[in-house]
N, C-alpha and C positions, 0 to 999 in steps of 0.2 A: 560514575565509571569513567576512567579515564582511558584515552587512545594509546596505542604501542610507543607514542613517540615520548609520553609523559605530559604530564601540564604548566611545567617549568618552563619558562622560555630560556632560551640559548642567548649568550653574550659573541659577537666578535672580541677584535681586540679592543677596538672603540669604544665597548663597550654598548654599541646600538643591539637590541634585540636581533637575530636571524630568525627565529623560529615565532611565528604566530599561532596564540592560541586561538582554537575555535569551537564555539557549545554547541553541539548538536542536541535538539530535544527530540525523544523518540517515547511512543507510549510505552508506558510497564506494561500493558497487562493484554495484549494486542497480539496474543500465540496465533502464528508464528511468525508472523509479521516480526517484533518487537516484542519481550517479556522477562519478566523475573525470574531465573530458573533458580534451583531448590539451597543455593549457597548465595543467592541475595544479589548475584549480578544477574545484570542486562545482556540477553544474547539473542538469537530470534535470525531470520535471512536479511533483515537489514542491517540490524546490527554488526554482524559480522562483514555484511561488504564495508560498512563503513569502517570499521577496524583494517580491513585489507587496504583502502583506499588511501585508510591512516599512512600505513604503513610506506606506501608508495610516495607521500607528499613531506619532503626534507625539510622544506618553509613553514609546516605547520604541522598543529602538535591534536589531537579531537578530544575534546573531554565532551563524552556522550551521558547523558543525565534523562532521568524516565521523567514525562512531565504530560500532564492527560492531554487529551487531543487540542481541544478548546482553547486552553491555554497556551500552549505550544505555538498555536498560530496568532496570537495575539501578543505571545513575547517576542517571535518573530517578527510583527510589523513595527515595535517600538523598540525591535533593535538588542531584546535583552537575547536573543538566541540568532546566532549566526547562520544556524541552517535546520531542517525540523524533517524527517522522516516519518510517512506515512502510509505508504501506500500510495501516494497522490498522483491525479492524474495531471496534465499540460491540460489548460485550458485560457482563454483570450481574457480574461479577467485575473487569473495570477499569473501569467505572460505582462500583464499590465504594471502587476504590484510586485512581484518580484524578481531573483535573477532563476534564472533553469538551465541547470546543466543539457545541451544539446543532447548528451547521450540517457539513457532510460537505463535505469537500474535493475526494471524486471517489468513485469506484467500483468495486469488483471484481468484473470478473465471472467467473463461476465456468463454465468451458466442459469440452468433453469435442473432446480432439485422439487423433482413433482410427486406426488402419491401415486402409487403401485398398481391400484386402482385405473390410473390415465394413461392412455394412449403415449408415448414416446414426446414429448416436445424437443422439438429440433430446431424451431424456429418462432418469431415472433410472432407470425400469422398465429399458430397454434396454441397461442395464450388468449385469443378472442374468444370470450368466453367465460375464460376459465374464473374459478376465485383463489386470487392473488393475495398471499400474505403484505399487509399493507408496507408499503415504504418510507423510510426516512422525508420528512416534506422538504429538505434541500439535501439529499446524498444522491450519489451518482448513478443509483438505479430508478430514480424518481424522474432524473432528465432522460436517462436511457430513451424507458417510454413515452415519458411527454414527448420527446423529439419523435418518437414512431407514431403516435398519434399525431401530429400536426402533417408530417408524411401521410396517413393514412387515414383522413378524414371520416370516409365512409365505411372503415373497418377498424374503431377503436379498439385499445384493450381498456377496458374499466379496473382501475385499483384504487382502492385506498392509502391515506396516508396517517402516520402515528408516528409523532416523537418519545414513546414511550421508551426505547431504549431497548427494544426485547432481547435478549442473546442470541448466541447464534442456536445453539443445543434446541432452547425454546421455542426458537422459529422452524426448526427442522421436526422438531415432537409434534408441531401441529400439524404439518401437512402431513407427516406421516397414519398423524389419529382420522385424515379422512376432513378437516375442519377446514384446511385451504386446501386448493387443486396442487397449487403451484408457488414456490419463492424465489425469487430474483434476486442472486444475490453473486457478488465478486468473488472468486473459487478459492481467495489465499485469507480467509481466516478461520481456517480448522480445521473447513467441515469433511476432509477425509478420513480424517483421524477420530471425529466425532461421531461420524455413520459406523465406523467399524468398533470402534469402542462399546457404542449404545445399542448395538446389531440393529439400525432403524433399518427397514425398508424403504430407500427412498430409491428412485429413479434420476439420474444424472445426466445433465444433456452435454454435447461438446458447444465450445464456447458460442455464443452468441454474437458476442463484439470482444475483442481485444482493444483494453487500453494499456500503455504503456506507463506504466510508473518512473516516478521523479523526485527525488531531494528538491524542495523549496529553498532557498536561499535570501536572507535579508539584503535590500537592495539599497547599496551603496556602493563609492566609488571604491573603497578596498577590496571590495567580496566580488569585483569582475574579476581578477586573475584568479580568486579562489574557486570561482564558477567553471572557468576552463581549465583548473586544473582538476579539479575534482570528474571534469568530464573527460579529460583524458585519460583518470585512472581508471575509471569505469570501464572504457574503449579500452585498454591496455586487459581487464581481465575477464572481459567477453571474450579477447581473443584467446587468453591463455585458456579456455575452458572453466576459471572459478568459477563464473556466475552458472553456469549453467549447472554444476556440480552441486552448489549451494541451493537451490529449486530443487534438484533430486532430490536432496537432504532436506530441507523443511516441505515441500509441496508436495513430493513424490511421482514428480513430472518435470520435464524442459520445459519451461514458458517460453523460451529465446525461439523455442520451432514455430512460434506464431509469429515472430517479428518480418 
């Protein structure tokens, strides 16, 4: 999929390129994050800011391409992908590795979806106890709690961990069946659409932690102007209202009311 701008570069008279192109890798299959909708293009809440952002940057041109997660950031570190959307958070170790637009593209918020059966969870104390559908052993709900436990020595929460890859649907069917209390998981991959779909009975807590989401960027000297400029269009359609319009439209909420 290519950007509004096209994937041709522009000649002056000189004949020097104006227009650079640049590949964004973003997941296919990542609703609603990023996804393949039923005519075979890539659309999704990121997708389309980045088309917006396209739109706003004269210097350059986005050809967005679906590429699995894994991959995405390992063609990023060797350069094959200029920049990779994910859902991702700012953290001191890709602050390290590569460049981050200043401005945050949206936000995740980190909730607790528990069986019908339990008392309200509102906060983390209230997960002591509980049994926790196990978590990714390096995704972002895995450090959530370790970091709460290291905080709270003498009042852990106990969970497991599984690289098994379960879905989201899966993960939700079991705590629904009464087999876990509780799941931890980031509020922008479905599961509103997925509870009302599948009429589960789950229980939804308001967010626990916000984190701010970010486009990664390969780190080189070209991709610093491309970094501040990408964060200025960002910052330009916060203000205008898109971004928050676009959260109503795939999320069915303002995430920007957390910021």
């Amino acid at each position: 999929m290519t950007g509004c701008n096209g994937s041709e570069e522009e000649s002056n008279a000189s004949g020097e390129s104006t227009v650079r192109s640049i590949t964004v890798a973003v997941p296919p299959a990542a609703k609603p994050l990023s996804y393949t909708d039923e005519k075979g293009e890539l659309t999704g809440y990121e997708v389309e800011i980045l088309k917006l952002v396209d739109e706003k940057l004269e210097d350059y041109s986005f050809d967005i391409v679906g590429v699995a997660d894994s991959a995405a950031e390992i063609g990023l570190d060797t350069g094959k992908y200029d920049m990779i959307a994910q859902g991702l958070f700012r953290s001191e170790a890709r602050e390290e590795k590569y460049l981050i637009p200043e401005e945050s593209n949206g936000a995740s918020l980190m909730r607790v979806y528990s069986n019908k059966n339990n008392e309200n969870i509102d906060s983390f104390e209230d997960l002591v106890g509980k049994k926790i559908f196990p978590s990714s052993p390096s995704g972002g709900v895995f450090n959530l709690l370790t970091d709460y436990n290291k905080e709270n020595p003498d009042n852990p929460i106990e969970f497991a961990t599984s690289d098994q890859g379960f879905a989201v649907v899966e993960r939700l069917r079991e705590v629904e069946s009464g087999k876990y209390d509780a799941l931890v998981l980031p509020s922008n991959l479905g599961q509103k659409e997925i509870i009302e779909s599948q009429n589960l009975e789950i229980l939804v807590s308001e967010p626990l932690k916000v984190f701010p989401t970010h486009f990664l960027i390969h780190n080189s000297a070209d991709n610093k102007a491309l970094t501040e400029a990408v964060s200025n269009a960002i910052k330009e359609l916060k203000g205008e209202g898109t971004l928050s319009e676009l959260s109503l439209k795939y999320y069915d909420e303002d995430v920007f009311i957390y910021e």
